[in-house]
C-alpha positions in Angstrom: -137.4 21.8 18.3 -134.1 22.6 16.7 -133.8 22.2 13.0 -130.8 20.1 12.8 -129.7 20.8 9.4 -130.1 24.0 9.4 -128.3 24.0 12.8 -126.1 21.5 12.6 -125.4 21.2 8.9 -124.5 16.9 8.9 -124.9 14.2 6.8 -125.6 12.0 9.5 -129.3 11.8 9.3 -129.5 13.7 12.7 -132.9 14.7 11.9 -134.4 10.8 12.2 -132.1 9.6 15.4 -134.5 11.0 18.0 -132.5 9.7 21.3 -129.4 11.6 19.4 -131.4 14.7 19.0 -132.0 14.7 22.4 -128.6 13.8 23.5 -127.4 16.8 21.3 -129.9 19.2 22.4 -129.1 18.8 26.0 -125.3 18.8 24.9 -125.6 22.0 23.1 -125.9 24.8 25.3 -124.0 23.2 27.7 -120.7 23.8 24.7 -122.3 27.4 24.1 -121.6 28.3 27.5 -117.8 26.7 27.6 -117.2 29.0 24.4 -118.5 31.7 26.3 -116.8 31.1 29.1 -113.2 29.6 27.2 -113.5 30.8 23.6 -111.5 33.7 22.2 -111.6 36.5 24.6 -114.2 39.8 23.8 -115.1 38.4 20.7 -118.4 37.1 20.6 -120.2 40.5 18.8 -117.7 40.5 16.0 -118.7 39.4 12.3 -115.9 37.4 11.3 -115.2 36.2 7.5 -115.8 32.5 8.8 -115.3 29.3 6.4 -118.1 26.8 7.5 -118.6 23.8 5.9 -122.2 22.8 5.2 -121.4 19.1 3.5 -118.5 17.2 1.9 -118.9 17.7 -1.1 -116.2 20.0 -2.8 -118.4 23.0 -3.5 -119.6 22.6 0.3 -117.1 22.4 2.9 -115.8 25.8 2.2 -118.5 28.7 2.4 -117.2 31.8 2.8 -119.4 34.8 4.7 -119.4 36.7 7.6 -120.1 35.3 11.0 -120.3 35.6 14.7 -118.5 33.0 16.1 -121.2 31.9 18.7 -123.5 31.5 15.6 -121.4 29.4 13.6 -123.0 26.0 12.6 -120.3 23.7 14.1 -121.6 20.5 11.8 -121.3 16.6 12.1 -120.1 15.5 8.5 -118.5 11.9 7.7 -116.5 11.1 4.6 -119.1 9.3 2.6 -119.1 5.3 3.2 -117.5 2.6 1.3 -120.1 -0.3 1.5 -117.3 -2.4 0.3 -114.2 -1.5 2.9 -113.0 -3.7 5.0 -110.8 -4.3 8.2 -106.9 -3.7 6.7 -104.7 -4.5 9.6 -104.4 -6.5 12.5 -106.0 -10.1 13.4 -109.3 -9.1 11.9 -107.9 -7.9 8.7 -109.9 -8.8 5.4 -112.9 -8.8 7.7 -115.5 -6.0 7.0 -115.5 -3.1 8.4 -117.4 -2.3 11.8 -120.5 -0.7 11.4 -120.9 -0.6 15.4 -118.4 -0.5 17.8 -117.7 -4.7 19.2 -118.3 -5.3 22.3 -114.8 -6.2 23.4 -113.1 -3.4 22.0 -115.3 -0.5 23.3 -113.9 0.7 26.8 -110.6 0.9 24.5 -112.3 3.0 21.4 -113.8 5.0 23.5 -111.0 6.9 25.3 -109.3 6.8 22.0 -112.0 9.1 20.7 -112.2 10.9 23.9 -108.4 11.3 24.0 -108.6 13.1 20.5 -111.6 15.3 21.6 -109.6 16.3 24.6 -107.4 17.9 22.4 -109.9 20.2 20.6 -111.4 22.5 23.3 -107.8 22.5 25.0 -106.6 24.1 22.0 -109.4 26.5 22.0 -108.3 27.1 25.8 -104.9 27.5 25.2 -105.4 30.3 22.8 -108.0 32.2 24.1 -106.3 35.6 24.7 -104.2 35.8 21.6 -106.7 37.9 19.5 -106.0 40.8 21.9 -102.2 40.9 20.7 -103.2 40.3 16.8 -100.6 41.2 14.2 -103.4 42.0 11.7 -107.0 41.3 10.4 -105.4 39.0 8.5 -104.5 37.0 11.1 -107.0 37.8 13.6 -109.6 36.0 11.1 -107.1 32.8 11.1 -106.9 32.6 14.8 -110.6 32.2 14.6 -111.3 30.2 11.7 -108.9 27.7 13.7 -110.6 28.1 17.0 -114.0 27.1 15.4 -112.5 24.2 13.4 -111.7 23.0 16.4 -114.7 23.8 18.0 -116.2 21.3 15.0 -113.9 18.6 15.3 -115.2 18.6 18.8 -118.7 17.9 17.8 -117.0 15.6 14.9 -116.2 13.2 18.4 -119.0 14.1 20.5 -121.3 13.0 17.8 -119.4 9.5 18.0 -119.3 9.4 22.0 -123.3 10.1 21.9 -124.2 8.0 19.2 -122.5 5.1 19.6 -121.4 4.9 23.5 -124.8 5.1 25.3 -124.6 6.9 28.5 -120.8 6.3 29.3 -120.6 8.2 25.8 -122.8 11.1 27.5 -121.1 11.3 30.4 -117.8 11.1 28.2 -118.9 14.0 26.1 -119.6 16.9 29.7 -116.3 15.7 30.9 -114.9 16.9 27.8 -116.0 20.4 28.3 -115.6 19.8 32.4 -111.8 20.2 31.5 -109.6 22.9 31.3 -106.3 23.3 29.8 -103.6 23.9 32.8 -105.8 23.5 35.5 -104.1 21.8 38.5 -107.3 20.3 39.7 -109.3 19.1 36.1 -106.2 19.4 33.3 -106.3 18.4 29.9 -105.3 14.2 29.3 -102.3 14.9 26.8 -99.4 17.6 28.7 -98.4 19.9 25.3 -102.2 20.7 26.0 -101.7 22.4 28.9 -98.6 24.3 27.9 -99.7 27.9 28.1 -99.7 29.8 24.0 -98.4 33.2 25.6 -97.9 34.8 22.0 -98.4 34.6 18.3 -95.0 33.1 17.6 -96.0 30.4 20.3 -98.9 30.1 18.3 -97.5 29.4 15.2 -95.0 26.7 16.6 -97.8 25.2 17.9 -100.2 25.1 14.7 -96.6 23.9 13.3 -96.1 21.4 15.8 -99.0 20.5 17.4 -101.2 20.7 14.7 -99.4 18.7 12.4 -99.4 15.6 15.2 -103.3 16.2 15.3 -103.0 15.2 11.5 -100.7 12.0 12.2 -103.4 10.9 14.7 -106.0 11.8 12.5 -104.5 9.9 9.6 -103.6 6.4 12.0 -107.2 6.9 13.1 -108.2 7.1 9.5 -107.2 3.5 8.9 -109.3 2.6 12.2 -111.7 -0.8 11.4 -114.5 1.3 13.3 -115.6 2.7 10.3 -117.3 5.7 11.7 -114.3 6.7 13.6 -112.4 6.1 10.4 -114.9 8.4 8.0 -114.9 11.3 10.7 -111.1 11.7 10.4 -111.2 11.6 7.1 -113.0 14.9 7.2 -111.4 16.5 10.2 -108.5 16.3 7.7 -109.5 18.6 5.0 -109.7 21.3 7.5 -106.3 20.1 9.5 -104.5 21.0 6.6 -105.2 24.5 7.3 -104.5 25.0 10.6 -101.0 23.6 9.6 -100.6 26.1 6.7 -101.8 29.0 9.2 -98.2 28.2 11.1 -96.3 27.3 8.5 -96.6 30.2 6.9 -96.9 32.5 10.2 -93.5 31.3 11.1 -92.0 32.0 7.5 -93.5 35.5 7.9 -91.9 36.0 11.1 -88.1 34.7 10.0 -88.7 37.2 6.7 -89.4 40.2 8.4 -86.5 39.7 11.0 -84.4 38.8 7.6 -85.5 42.3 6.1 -84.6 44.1 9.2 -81.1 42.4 9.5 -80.3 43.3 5.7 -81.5 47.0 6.2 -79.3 47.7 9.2 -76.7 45.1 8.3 -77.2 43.9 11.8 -76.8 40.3 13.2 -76.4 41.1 16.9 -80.0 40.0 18.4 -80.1 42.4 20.9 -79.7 45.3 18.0 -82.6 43.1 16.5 -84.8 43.3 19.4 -84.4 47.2 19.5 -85.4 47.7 16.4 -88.6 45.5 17.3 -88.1 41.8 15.5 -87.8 38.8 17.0 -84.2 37.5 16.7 -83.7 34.0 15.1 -82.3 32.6 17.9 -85.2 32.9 19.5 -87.2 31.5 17.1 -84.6 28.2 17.1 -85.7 28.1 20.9 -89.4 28.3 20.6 -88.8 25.4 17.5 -87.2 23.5 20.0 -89.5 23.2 22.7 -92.5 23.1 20.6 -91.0 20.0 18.8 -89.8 18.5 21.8 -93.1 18.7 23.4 -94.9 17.8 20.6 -93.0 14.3 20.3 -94.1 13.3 23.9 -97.4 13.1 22.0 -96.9 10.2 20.4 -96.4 8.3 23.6 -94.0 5.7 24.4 -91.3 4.6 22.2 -92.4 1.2 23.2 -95.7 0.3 23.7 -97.8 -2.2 24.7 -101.0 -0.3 24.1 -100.3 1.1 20.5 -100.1 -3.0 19.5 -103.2 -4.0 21.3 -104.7 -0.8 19.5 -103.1 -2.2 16.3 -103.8 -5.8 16.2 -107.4 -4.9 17.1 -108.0 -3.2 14.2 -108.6 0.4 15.8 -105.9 2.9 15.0 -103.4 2.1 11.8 -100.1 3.1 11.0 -99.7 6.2 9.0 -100.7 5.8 5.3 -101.4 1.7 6.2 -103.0 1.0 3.1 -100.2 1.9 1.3 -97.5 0.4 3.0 -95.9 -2.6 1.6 -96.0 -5.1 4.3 -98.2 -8.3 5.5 -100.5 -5.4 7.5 -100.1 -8.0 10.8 -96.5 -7.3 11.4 -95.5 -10.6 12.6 -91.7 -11.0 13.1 -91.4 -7.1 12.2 -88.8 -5.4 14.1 -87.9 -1.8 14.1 -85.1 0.5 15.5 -85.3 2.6 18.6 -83.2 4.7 20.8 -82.1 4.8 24.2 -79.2 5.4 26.6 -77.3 2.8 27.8 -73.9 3.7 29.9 -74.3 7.7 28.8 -74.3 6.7 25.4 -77.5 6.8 23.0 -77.6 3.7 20.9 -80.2 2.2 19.0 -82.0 -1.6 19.0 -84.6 -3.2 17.3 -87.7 -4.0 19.1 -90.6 -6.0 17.6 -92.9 -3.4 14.9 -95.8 -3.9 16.9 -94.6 -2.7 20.0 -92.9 -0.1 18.3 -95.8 1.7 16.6 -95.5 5.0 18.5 -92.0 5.3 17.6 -93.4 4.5 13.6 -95.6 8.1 13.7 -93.2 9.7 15.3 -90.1 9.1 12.7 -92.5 9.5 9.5 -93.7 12.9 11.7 -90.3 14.0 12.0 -89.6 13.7 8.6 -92.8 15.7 7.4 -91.3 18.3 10.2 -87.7 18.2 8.5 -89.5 19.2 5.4 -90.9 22.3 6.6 -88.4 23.5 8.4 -86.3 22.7 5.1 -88.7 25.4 3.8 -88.4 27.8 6.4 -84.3 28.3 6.0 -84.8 28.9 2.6 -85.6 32.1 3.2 -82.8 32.7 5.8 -80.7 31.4 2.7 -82.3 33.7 0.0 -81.8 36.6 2.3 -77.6 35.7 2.3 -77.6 34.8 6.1 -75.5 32.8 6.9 -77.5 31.3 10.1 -79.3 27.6 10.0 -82.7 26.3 11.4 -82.2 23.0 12.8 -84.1 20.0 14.8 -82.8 18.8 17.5 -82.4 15.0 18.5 -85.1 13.2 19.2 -84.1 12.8 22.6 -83.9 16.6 23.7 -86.0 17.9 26.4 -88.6 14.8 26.6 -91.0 13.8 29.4 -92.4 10.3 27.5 -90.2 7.5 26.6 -87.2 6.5 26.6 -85.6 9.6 26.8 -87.8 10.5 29.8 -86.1 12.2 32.9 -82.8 12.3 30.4 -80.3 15.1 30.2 -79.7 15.3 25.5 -78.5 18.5 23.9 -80.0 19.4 21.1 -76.8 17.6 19.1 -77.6 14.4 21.3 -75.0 14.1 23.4 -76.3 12.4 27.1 -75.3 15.4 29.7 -75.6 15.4 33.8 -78.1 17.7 35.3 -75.5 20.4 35.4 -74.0 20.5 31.9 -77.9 20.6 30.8 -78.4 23.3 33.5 -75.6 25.5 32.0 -76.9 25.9 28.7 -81.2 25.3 28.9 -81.3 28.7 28.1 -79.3 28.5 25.4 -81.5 25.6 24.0 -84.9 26.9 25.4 -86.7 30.2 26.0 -86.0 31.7 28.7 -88.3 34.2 30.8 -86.6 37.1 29.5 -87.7 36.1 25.8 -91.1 35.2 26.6 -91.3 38.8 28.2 -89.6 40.0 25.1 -91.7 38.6 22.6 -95.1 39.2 24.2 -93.6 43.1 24.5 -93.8 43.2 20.6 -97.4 42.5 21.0 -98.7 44.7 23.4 -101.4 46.0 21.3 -103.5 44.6 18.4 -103.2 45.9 14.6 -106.5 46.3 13.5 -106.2 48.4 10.1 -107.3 47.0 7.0 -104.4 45.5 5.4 -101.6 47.1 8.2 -99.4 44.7 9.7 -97.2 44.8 12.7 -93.8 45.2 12.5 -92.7 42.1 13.3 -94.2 40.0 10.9 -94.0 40.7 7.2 -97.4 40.1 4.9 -98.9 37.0 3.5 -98.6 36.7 -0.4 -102.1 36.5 -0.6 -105.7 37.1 1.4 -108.0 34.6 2.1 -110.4 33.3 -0.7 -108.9 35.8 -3.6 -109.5 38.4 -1.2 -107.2 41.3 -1.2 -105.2 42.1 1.8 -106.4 45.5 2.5 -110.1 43.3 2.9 -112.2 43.5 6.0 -111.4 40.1 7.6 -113.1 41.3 11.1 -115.3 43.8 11.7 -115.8 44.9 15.5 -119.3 45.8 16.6 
């Protein structure tokens, strides 16, 4: 018999719920062999310096030691309950919160929660060769501290599928590791999840990007009326935050390096920057542009029908709901969104609750603007004269109104062939992919060396130096 908090560190009470023990058991080595089989490549024998949390508590969620990833103790932890919280939005606000999922609203809560555990192992999948090309220890540790984070906020959803969604939860929880991201037979249910992460820059973007709409999910989800839902994204956030700060700042580390090199050699020419073995920021601007634009078809439709049944049912809020100044019901509401009429894109107001999607997008984009705000400072403390920008909403989109659309980056509604002419100028083109994964042929696995393309952190991880052995290979 497993030990389940010595196993699974939770504060579920996992040791009581027999059927759940059993349900987990069986579940168990059926996830150990999909890590084996999809979890960062060659890397099962190395002792990695692993955060693993072990409860909520501050002093808990963050132990620090070394760890082989197939051992880690992937937990089941909810944000402690509130006996007093209530419903705060839709038709049953004021009404206390759920306890157990109703009866009419549990075919729809449960491929939300299978929708956001999709995303987990897909991420997992999506990365899995990247620690073969690692720019340092550093980093090489990050990689992996993400890929068992999500690993966890797997179990964070299976735990919910099992517990609360009887055998359609079950079977809901082996489909989840039946998938695989880009497989043309069994893909992953959200497309940026099946985009292939060919490098570390893609990598970045996507902990940038894609990460950072896992937290806007996360935080709508936060506000659901299921209150276990709600209290398991309130977790899931704490450790979000990191995976966002991992690209952030891998992206900033990128654009300094390539600033350093161009200030050196008083170069600005990116093929004399790609000799000398830095990626240009043009090519950074491209990758930023298609993981943003893929990243926005995430939210869904700019109009939808579902995101106000999901809303008036109590299920999945608005971003930051309880603090929003509003009736929480959003009758009469309107709000503005785009879309081209006659070549032109112009903007109307559509009822609030239809427009949800739209809602987390725009307060998304802005969090976006912000860091990317952050990232031309340092073009702009290294004197060049070159600017990071987003482009329109509209560019390069698959979902929505913009779906099937021809937008440059400026938003300007182009044919086929004026969008033809210049994707490459707007997008990444095979030759940069090959470029940039060229730089990382081989892995930098020093203590404290870093490749040459990337400049160092400020600081190690947990007051660590950066000389410190983040990895050690076995």
């Amino acid at each position: 018999m497993i030990n389940y908090t010595e196993k699974i560190p939770n504060n579920v009470d996992l040791g009581r719920d027999r059927v759940l023990q059993r349900a987990l058991e069986h579940w168990q080595p059926a996830f150990l062999g999909w890590w084996y089989d999809m979890g960062p490549a060659e890397s099962r024998n190395y002792d990695v310096y692993l955060r693993t949390a072990i409860s909520v508590e501050p002093d808990g969620w963050a132990q620090f030691d070394y760890v082989k990833m197939p051992e880690y103790r992937w937990g089941v932890f909810l944000q402690p309950r509130d006996e007093n919280r209530q419903v705060n939005f839709g038709t049953h606000k004021g009404q206390p919160a759920w306890q157990e999922v109703p009866g009419e609203y549990r075919s729809t809560l449960r491929r939300i929660i299978v929708t956001q555990g999709d995303t987990e192992p897909a991420s997992v999948e999506q990365q899995k060769m990247l620690g073969l090309s690692c720019p340092s220890l550093y980093d090489l540790r990050n990689i992996f501290q993400v890929n068992v984070e999500e690993g966890r906020h797997l179990w964070a959803m299976v735990y919910l599928l099992h517990r609360y969604f009887g055998r359609d939860g079950r079977e809901e929880a082996e489909a989840l590791l039946a998938r695989r991201s880009g497989d043309t037979d069994n893909p992953r249910i959200l497309g940026a999840f099946n985009e292939p992460t060919p490098d570390w820059l893609a990598f970045y973007m996507f902990t940038f990007f894609t990460d950072r709409d896992g937290k806007f999910q996360l935080c709508a989800l936060a506000e659901s009326g299921f209150d276990p839902l709600a209290r398991t994204c309130r977790f899931m956030l704490t450790e979000e935050a990191h995976h966002m700060f991992v690209g952030e700042t891998g992206v900033s580390r990128i654009i300094q390096r390539t600033c350093e090199v161009m200030k050196e050699n008083k170069v600005e020419d990116p093929a004399d920057l790609r000799a000398l073995g830095v990626i240009d920021l043009e090519t950074i601007q491209k990758y930023l542009n298609f993981h943003y634009s893929v990243t926005l078809d995430l939210y869904g439709s700019d109009v939808s029908s579902n995101a106000a049944n999901y809303f008036t049912s109590g299920l999945k809020g608005r971003f930051r709901e309880t603090k929003l100044e509003d009736d929480h019901v959003l009758s009469g509401a309107v709000y503005p969104v785009s879309e081209v009429v006659g070549g032109k894109i112009v903007t109307k107001t559509v009822p609030a609750l239809t427009a949800l999607n739209e809602r987390l997008r725009d307060d998304y984009i802005d969090e976006i603007a912000d860091g990317v705000r952050r990232w031309q400072r340092v073009i702009d403390q290294a004197g060049i004269p070159f600017r990071l920008t987003l482009p329109h909403k509209g560019f390069h989109r698959e979902i929505g109104n913009f779906a099937g659309l021809f937008i440059s980056p400026e938003g300007e509604a182009l044919t086929e062939e004026a969008w033809k002419k210049h994707e490459f100028e707007w997008l990444p083109s095979p030759q940069d992919y090959a470029f940039v994964q060229s730089l990382m042929s081989g892995r930098v696995t020093e203590p404290g060396k870093f490749a040459n393309w990337i400049a160092p952190p400020l600081r190690g991880i947990n007051n660590q130096p950066l000389h410190f052995e983040y990895v050690r290979f076995n």
